[in-house]
C-alpha positions in Angstrom: -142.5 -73.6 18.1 -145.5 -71.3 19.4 -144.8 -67.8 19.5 -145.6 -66.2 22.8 -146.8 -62.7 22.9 -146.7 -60.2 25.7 -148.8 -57.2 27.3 -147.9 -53.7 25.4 -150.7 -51.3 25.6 -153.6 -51.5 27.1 -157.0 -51.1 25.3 -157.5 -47.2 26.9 -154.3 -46.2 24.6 -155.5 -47.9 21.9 -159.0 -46.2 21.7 -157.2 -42.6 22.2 -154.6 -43.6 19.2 -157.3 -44.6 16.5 -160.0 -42.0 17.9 -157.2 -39.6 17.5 -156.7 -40.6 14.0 -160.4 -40.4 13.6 -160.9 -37.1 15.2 -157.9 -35.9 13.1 -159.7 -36.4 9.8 -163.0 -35.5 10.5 -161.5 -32.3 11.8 -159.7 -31.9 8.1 -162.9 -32.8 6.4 -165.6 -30.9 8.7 -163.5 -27.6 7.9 -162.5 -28.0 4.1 -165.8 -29.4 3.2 -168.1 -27.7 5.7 -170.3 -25.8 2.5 -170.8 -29.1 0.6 -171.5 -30.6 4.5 -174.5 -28.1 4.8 -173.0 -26.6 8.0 -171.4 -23.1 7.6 -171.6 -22.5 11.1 -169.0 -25.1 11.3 -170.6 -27.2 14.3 -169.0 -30.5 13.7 -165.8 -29.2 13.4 -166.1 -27.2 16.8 -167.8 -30.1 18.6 -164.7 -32.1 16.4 -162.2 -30.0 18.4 -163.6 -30.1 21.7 -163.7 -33.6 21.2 -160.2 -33.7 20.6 -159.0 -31.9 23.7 -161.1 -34.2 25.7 -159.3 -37.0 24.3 -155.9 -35.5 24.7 -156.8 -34.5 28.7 -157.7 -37.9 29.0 -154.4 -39.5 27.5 -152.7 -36.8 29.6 -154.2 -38.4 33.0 -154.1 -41.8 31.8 -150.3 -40.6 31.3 -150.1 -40.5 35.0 -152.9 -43.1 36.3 -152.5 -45.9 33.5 -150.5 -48.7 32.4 -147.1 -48.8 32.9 -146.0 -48.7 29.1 -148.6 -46.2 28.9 -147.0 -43.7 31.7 -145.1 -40.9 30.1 -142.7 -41.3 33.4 -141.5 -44.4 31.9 -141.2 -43.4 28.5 -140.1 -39.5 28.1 -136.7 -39.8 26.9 -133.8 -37.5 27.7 -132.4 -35.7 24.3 -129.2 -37.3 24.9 -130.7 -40.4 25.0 -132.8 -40.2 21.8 -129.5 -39.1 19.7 -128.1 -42.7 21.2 -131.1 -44.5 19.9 -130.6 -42.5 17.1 -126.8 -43.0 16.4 -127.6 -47.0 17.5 -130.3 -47.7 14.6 -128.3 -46.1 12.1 -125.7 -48.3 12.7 -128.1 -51.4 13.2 -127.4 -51.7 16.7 -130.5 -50.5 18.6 -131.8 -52.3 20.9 -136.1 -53.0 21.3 -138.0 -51.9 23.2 -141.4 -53.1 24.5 -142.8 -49.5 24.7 -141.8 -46.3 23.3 -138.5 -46.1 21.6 -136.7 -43.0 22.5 -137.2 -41.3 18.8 -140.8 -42.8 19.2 -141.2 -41.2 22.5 -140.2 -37.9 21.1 -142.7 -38.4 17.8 -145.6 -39.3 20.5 -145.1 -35.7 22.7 -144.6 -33.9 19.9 -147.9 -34.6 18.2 -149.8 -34.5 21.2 -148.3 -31.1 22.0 -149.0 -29.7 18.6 -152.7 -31.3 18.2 -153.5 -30.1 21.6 -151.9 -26.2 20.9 -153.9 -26.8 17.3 -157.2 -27.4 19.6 -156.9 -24.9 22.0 -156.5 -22.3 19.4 -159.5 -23.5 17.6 -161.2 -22.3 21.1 -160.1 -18.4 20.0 -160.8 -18.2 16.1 -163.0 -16.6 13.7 -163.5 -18.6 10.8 -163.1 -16.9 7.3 -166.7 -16.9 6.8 -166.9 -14.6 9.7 -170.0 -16.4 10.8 -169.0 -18.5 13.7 -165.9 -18.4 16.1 -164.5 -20.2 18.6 -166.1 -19.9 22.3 -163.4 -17.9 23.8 -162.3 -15.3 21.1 -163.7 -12.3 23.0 -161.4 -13.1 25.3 -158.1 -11.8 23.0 -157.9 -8.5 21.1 -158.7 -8.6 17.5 -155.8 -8.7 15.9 -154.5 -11.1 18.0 -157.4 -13.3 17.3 -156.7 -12.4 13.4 -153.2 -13.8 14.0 -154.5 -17.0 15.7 -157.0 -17.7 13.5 -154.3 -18.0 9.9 -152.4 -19.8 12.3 -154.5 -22.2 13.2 -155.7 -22.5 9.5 -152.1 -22.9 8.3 -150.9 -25.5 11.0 -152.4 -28.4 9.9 -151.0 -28.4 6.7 -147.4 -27.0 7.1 -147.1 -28.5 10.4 -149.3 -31.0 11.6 -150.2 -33.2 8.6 -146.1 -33.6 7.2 -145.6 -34.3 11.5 -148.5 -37.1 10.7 -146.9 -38.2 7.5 -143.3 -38.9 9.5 -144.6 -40.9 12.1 -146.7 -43.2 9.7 -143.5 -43.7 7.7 -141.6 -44.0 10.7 -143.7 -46.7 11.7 -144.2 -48.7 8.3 -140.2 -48.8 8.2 -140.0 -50.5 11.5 -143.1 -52.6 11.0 -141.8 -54.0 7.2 -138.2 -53.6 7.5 -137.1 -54.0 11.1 -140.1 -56.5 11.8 -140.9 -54.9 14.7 -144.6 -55.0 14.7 -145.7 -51.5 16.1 -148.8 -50.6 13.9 -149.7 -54.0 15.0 -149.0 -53.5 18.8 -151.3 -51.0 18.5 -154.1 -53.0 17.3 -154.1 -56.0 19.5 -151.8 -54.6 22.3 -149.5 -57.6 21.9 -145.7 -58.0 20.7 -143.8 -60.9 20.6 -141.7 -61.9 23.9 -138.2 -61.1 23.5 -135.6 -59.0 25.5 -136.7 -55.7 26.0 -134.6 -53.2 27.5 -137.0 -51.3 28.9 -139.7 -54.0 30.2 -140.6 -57.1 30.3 -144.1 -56.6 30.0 -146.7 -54.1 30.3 -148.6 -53.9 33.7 -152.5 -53.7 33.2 -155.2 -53.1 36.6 -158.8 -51.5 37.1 -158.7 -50.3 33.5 -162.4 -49.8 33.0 -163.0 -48.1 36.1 -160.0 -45.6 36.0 -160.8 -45.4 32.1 -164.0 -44.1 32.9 -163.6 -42.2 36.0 -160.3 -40.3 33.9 -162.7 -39.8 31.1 -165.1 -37.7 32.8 -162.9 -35.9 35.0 -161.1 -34.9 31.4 -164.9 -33.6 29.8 -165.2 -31.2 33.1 -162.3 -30.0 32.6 -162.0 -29.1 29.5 -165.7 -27.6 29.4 -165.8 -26.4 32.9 -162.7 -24.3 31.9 -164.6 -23.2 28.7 -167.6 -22.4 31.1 -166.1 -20.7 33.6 -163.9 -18.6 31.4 -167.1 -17.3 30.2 -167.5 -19.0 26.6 -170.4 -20.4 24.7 -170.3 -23.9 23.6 -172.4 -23.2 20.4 
């Protein structure tokens, strides 16, 4: 018999996950490498994080304006409810779901949080060459921009990157062990039709035109608030 398939994320969710991932490395790479790059000044990674917090506005509105699987009102789980999930897949007897598990759900606003706090402290930092800094440091005393600057240096590898490292385990246990195919959901935005207990289905409508329309209003944001707090792109 044919398997049937069903709607899981839409193809706006899937661009933000893999540009994310993109965005993520080339962020890694632009700073760690920027000598070797031929760009001291650190351009591509600056232009790297604004990118970034673009992206992130824009999965924040599509969190409110997008798919149903895709809305974070549908999938932001209550603690108590994620230790269920939690005691229920140690003891083999969690259910699926069609979005977000709970534990997922958590995974998912955690990184964004921390990626997003990572990127809007990139906006008050002066780099350890002391030749470029973010567009907004003036804006903070200098030892508090000293402070934000190792931290923002640090996070990535003691925070962000093991974060990372979880969530791509995470993921391959499910996807090889459980054979729930999430790291393939995410590529065709298709899982098998089964009982779900939290949909059926995903709802999809109008996503090129809200797509488009959210991604713009997300680039004025996020550099109309850089602009009108008084800082300097480059």
């Amino acid at each position: 018999m044919k398997q049937e398939y069903v709607a899981v994320w839409d193809w706006p969710t899937r661009v933000f996950h893999w540009t994310l991932v993109i965005l993520i490395i080339s962020a890694w790479v632009s700073f760690e490498y920027a000598e070797a790059l031929g760009d001291p000044l650190l351009k591509w990674h600056r232009w790297n994080g604004y990118a970034i917090l673009v992206l992130i506005v824009w999965r924040l509105l599509w969190g409110v304006f997008g798919s149903s699987t895709s809305r974070f009102g549908n999938f932001i789980p209550s603690i108590a409810g994620a230790m269920a999930h939690a005691r229920d897949t140690l003891f083999g007897k969690a259910q699926p779901y069609l979005g977000h598990n709970p534990l997922g759900a958590l995974m998912v606003i955690g990184l964004l949080c921390i990626v997003a706090i990572q990127a809007v402290l990139g906006l008050f930092t002066v780099e350890h060459n002391d030749l470029t800094a973010g567009p907004l440091y003036r804006l903070v005393g200098s030892g508090t921009v000293k402070d934000i600057s190792r931290w923002h240096r640090w996070s990535f590898t003691g925070l962000i990157l093991p974060l990372i490292l979880l969530h791509i385990g995470a993921n391959l246990i499910y996807q090889l062990f459980k054979r729930e195919p999430l790291i393939t959901a995410m590529i065709t935005g298709r899982k098998p039709r089964r009982d779900y207990s939290d949909a059926s289905v995903g709802i999809t409508s109008h996503l090129a035109l809200k797509a488009v329309l959210l991604l713009i209003a997300a680039s004025m944001m996020v550099f109309g608030a850089i602009w009108a707090l008084g800082g300097r792109l480059i």
